[in-house]
C-alpha positions in Angstrom: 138.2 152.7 92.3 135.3 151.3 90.9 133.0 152.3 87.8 129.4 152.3 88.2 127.5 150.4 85.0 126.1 152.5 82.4 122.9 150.9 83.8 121.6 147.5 85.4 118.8 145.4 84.6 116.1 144.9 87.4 113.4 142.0 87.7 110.1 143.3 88.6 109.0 140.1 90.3 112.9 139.1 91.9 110.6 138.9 94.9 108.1 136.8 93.4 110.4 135.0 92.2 112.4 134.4 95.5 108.9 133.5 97.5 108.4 130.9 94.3 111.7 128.7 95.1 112.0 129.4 99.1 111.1 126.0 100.9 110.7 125.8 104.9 112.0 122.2 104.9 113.9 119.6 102.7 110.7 117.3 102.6 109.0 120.5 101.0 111.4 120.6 98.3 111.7 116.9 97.5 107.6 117.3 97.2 107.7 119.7 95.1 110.2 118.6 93.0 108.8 114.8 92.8 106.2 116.9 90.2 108.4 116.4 87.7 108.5 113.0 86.2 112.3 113.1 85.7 112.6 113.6 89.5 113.6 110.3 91.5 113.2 109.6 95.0 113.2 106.1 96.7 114.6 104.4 99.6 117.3 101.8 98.7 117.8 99.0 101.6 121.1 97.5 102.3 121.3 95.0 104.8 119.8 96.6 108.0 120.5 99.8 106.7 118.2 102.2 104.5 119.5 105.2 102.6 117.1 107.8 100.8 118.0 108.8 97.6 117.2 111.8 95.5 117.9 113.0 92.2 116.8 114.8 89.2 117.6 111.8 86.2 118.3 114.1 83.2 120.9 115.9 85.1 122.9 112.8 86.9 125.4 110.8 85.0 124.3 107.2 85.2 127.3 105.5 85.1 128.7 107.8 88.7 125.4 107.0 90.0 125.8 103.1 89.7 129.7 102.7 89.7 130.5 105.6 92.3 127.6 106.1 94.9 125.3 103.1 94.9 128.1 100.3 94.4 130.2 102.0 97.6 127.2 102.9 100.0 127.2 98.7 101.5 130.6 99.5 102.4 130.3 102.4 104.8 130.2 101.2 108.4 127.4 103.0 111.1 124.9 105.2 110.4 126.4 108.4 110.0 126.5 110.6 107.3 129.9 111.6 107.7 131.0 107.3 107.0 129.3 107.5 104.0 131.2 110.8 102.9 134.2 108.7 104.0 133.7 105.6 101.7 132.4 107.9 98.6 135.7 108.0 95.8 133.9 111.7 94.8 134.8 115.3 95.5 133.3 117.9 96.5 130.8 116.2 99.1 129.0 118.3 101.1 126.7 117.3 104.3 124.1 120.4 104.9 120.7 120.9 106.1 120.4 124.1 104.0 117.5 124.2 101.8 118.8 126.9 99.8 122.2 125.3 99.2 119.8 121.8 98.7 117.8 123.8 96.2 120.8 125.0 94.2 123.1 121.8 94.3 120.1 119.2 93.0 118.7 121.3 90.1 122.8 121.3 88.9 123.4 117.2 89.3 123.9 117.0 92.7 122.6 113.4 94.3 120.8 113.5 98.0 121.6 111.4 100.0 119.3 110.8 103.1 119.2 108.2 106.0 115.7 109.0 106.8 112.8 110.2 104.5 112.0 113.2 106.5 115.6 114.3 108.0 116.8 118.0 107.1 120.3 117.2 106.8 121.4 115.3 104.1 124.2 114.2 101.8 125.1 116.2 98.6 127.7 114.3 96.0 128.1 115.7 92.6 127.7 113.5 89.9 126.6 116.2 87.3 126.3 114.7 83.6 128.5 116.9 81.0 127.1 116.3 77.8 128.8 119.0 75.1 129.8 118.4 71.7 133.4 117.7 71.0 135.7 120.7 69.6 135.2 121.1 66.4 136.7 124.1 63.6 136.1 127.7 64.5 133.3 128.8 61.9 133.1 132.4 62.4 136.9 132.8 62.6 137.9 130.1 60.4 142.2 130.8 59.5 143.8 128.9 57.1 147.4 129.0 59.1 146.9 128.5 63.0 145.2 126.6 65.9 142.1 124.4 64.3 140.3 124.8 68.0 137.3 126.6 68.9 135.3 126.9 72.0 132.6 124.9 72.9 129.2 125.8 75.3 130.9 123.9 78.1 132.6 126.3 80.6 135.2 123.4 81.8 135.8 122.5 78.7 136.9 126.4 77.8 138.8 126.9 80.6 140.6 124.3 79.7 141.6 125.0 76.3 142.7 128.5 78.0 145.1 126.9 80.7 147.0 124.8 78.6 147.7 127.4 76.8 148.8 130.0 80.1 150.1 127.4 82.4 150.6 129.5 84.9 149.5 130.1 88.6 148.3 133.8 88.1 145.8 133.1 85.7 143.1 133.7 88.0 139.4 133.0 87.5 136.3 134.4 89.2 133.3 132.2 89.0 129.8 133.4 89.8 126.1 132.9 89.2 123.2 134.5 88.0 119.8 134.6 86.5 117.0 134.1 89.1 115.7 131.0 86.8 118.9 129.9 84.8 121.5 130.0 87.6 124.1 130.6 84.7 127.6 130.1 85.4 130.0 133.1 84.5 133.8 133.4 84.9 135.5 136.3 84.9 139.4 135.6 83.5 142.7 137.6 83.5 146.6 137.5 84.6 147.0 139.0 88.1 150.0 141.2 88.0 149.9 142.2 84.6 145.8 143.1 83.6 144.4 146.4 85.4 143.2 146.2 88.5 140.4 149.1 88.0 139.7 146.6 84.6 139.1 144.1 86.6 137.5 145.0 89.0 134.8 147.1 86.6 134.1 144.1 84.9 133.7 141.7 87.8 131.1 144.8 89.3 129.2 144.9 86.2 128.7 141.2 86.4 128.1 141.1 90.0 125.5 144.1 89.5 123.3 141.8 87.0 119.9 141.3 87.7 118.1 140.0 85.4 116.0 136.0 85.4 117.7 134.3 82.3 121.1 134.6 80.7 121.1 132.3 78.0 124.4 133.1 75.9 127.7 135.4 76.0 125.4 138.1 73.7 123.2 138.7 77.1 126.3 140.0 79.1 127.5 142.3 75.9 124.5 144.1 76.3 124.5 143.9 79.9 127.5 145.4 80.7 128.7 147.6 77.4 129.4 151.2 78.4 126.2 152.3 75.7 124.2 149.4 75.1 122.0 152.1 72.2 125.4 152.2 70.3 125.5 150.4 67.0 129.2 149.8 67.8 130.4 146.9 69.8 132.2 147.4 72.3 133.3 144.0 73.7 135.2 141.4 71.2 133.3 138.2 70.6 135.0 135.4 69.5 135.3 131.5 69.7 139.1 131.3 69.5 140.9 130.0 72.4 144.1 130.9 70.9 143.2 134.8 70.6 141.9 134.8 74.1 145.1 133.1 75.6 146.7 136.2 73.1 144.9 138.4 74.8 145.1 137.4 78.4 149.3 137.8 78.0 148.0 141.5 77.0 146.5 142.6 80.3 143.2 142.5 79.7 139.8 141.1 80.7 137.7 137.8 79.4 134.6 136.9 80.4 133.1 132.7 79.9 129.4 132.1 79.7 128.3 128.2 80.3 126.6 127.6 78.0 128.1 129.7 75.0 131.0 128.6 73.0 132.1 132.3 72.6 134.0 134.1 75.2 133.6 138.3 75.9 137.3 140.3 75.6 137.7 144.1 76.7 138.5 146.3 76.8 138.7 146.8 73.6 139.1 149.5 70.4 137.5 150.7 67.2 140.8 149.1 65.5 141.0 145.7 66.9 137.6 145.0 65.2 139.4 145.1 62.1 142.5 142.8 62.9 142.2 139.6 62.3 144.1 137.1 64.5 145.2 135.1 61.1 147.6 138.4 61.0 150.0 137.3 63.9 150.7 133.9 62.0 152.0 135.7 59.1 154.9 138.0 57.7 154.3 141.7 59.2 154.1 142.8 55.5 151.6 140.6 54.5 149.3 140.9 57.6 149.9 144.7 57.2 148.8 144.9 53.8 145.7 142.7 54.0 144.6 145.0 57.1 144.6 148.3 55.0 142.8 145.9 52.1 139.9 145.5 55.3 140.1 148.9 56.4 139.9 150.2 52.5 137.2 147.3 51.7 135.0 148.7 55.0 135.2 152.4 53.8 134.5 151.5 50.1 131.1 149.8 51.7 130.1 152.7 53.8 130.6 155.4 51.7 130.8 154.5 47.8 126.7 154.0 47.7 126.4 157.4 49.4 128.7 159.2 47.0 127.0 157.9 43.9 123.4 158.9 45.3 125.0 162.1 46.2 126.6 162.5 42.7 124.1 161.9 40.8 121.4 164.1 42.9 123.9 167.5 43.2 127.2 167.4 42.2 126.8 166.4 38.3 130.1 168.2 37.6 132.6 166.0 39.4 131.6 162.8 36.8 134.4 163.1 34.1 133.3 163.3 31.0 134.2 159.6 29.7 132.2 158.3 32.5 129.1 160.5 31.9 127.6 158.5 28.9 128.1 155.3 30.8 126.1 156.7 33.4 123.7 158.4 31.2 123.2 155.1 29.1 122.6 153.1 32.4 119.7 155.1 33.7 118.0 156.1 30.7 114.7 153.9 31.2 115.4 154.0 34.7 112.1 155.6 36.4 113.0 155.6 39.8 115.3 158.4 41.5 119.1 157.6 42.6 117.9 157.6 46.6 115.4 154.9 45.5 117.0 153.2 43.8 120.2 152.4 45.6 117.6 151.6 48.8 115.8 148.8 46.5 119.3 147.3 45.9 120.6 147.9 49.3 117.0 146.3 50.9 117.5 143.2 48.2 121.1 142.3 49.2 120.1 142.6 53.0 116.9 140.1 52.2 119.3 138.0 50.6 122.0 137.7 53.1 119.0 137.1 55.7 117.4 134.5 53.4 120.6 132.8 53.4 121.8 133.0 57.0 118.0 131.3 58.3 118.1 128.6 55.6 119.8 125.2 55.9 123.7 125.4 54.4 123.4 124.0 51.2 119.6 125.4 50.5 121.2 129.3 52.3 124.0 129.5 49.5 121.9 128.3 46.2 119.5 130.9 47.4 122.1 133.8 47.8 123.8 132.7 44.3 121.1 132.2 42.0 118.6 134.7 43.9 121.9 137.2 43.2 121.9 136.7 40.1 118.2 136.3 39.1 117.6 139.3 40.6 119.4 141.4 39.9 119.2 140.8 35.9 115.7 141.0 36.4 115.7 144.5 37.8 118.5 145.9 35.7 116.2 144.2 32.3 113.1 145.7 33.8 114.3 148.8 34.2 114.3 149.2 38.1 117.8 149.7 38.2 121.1 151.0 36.6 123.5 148.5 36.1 126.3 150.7 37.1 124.8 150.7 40.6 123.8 147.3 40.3 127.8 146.3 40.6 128.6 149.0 42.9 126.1 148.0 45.5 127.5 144.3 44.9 131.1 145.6 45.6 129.8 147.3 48.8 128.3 144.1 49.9 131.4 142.3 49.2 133.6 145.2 51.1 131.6 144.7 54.1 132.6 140.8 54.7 136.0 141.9 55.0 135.2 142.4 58.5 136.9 140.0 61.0 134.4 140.0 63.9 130.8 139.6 63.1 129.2 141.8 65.6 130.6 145.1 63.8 130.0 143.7 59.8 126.3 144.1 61.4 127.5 147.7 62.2 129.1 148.2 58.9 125.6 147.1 57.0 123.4 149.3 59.2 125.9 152.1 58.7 125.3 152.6 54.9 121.5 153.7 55.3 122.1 156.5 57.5 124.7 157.9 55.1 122.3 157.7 51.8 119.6 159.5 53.6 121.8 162.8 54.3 123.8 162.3 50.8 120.0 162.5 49.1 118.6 165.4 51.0 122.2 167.0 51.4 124.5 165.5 48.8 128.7 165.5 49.5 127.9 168.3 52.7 124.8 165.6 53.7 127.9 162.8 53.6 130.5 164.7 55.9 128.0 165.6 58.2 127.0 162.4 58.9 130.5 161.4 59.1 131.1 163.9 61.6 128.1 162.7 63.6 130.1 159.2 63.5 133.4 160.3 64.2 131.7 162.8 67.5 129.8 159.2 68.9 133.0 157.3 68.2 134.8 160.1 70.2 132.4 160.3 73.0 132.8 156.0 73.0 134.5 153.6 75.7 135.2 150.6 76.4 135.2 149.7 80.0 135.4 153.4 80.5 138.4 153.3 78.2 138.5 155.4 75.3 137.1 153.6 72.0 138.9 155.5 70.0 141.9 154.2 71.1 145.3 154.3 69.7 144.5 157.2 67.4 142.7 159.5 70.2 143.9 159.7 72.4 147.1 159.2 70.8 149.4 156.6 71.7 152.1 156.2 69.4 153.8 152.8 70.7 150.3 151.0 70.4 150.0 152.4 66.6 152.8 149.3 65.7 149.8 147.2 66.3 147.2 149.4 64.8 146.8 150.1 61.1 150.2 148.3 60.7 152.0 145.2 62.5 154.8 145.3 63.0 157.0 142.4 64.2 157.6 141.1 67.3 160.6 142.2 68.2 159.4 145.8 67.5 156.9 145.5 70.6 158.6 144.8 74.1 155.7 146.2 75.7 152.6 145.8 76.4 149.7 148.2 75.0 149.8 151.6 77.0 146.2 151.8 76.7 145.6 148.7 78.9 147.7 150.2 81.7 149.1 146.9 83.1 150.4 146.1 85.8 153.9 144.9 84.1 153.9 146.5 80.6 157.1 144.7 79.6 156.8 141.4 77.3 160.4 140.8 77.2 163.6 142.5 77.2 164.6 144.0 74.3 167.9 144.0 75.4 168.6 140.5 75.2 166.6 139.8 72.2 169.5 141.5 70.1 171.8 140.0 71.9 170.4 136.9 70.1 169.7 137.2 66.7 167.8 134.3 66.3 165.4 135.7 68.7 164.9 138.6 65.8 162.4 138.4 62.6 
């Protein structure tokens, strides 16, 4: 059974668009494509032979051209297109009078080969030019134990990094193409036999059903096909790690590649995954344990500690003990401004900083955050615009909130705060649970791929918890996650495994 998408982009002018790049002939498109000045087309004479050829230059590797194609077209006896095919050491030849397939194959580095200027069927050989940086560190999810690889914006390049890691025939991939001007390549990966067929078969609908003229990166299909696109949460896992997506893929569940990106889409997905780290499975269960209730404590702290002081100080005087009172008093006595302000002037600085520093050059983007840190905030707390007691808890909160594993949701987390400081001013403690309730009833009301968001801890699966707020080891999870609902939810048997120990942690 298939979902329908939340909703699905349309092009106003698709139709334009389509009338724009329809040709009634190959000469049509050759002529209109010789406007370009990177566009080549010339006859080249051997012996008593001629051959047309056509090409777009910044898309065709020289070196096939020369060494491949040109060098090889002497040697193909008669006049036939199919010889030529014959002689060609290249895959993927195709002979076609289709302008449409024409039109698609030369704009992606697909040489035509003619043996008359005005024929409509012609010769296509790829000889596409892959120009991609090399693989390099991840640096978003940078681990100190681990894999040192990271994906790249080339899509054959991914895949590959994926495969050799899952060398096995039912890794399946479904290619397809869209964007009515960018023709972007997407694939669409998972295990057949073991991820959800209704999974699956959402996600490669959703895809399917875009309709949009340019998809430039992996953050277009997010939005694209999320269950609520408005939410602040993310509800599809971005990250640049082959490694977790191979992790993943064993799972049951869905990835999806954009050419062009070097960060590949997982789902679905839950609130708590966001907050695992995949440094976690390449250390001792205690450890990794431990530093994910640090992230979960550190992300709560960031949310909520701001709110509580505004709250505090505007309503609830009498829960500040007594020994903390003249602190507080002592802080804010030539402080003008009230506690709602106050905090927001801090909160707005630390945002203009971390932006400041994120749009500058490296070097220049961390002096600027340091020294503008420190400069300001001195400067306020000595002119009086601030306490300093708030001063070093909004810098705590800031720090809290880069706990976060996965990027997309420390955006959440820093978005989060400014809701929950306008009910604490104008409600106080009852402003800060009601807001919280209005969290907790979105997060509830949540999916993923129309699977719940909330996921282990409603609805409640128990075996998935040993992965959740806690890991456990490995031997401790035989199966699979019950949320994904795979089509073989066991890893291994546990069974064997303590039949030998040295299987065991």
């Amino acid at each position: 059974m298939f979902r329908k998408p939340k909703f699905k982009l349309r092009d106003s002018t698709s139709q334009e668009q389509n009338e724009l790049t329809s040709f009634n002939n190959l000469f049509e498109l050759i002529k209109k494509s010789m406007k370009s000045d990177d566009f080549i087309h010339y006859c080249y004479p051997i012996l008593e032979h001629e051959y047309w050829i056509s090409y777009n230059q910044s898309l065709v590797d020289a070196d096939v051209l020369h060494k491949d194609i040109m060098c090889h077209l002497d040697k193909a006896r008669g006049t036939t297109l199919e010889n030529i095919k014959s002689v060609l050491p290249i895959e993927n030849i195709i002979i076609t009078s289709d302008v449409n397939i024409i039109n698609s194959k030369i704009h992606t580095g697909n040489v035509v080969i003619q043996l008359h200027e005005f024929d409509e069927i012609c010769l296509l050989v790829q000889a596409e030019s892959h120009q991609s940086r090399a693989i390099s560190l991840p640096e978003v999810e940078f681990s100190v134990v681990g894999p040192k690889e990271s994906f790249v914006e080339s899509m054959s390049i991914n895949l590959n990094l994926i495969r050799k890691r899952i060398p096995i025939p039912e890794l399946t991939v479904k290619q397809f193409e869209i964007g009515s001007l960018s023709k972007t390549s997407i694939s669409v990966v998972f295990i057949e036999g073991i991820a959800n067929e209704e999974n699956v078969n959402t996600v490669l609908q959703r895809v399917k059903d875009i309709d949009f003229d340019q998809v430039i990166d992996s953050s277009y299909i997010t939005q694209m096909i999320s269950d609520n696109h408005l939410s602040l949460f993310p509800q599809l896992v971005d990250t640049e790690r082959p490694d977790r997506v191979a992790a993943v893929l064993s799972e049951g569940k869905v990835v999806v590649l954009v050419n062009g990106s070097p960060h590949a889409l997982i789902g679905p997905t839950s609130l708590i995954e966001f907050f695992a780290a995949f440094e976690d499975y390449f250390l001792n269960p205690i450890i990794a344990s431990a530093f994910r209730i640090i992230r979960l404590f550190a992300v709560s702290f960031s949310i909520l500690v701001t709110p509580i002081y505004v709250a505090t100080l505007t309503y609830h005087y009498e829960l500040i003990p007594k020994d903390l009172m003249g602190t507080l008093i002592t802080s804010r006595r030539e402080v003008p401004l009230p506690p709602i302000l106050e905090a927001i002037f801090l909160e707005l600085t630390i945002e203009l900083l971390r932006e400041a520093g994120a749009r500058l050059p490296t070097k220049v983007g961390q002096t600027i955050g340091i020294v503008g840190g420190i400069v300001i905030g001195t400067a306020s707390v000595e002119a009086g615009l601030t306490s300093n007691v708030l001063l070093i808890i909004v810098a705590l909160a800031a720090l809290a909130s880069f706990t976060t594993p996965v990027y997309q949701m420390g955006n959440t987390i820093r978005l989060l705060r400014f809701p929950f400081l306008l009910f604490a001013n104008f409600y106080g403690m009852l402003g800060v649970v009601v807001c919280f309730c209005y969290m907790i009833a979105h997060l509830l009301r949540l999916t993923s791929l129309g699977r719940p968001f909330l996921e282990p801890i409603y609805p409640a699966r128990l075996q998935d918890l040993k992965d959740a707020f806690f890991r456990f080891s490995f031997s401790a999870n035989p199966n699979r996650p019950i949320k994904l609902q795979t089509g073989n939810s066991l890893r291994f048997n546990p069974k064997k495994a303590k039949e030998k120990k040295d299987v065991d942690e």
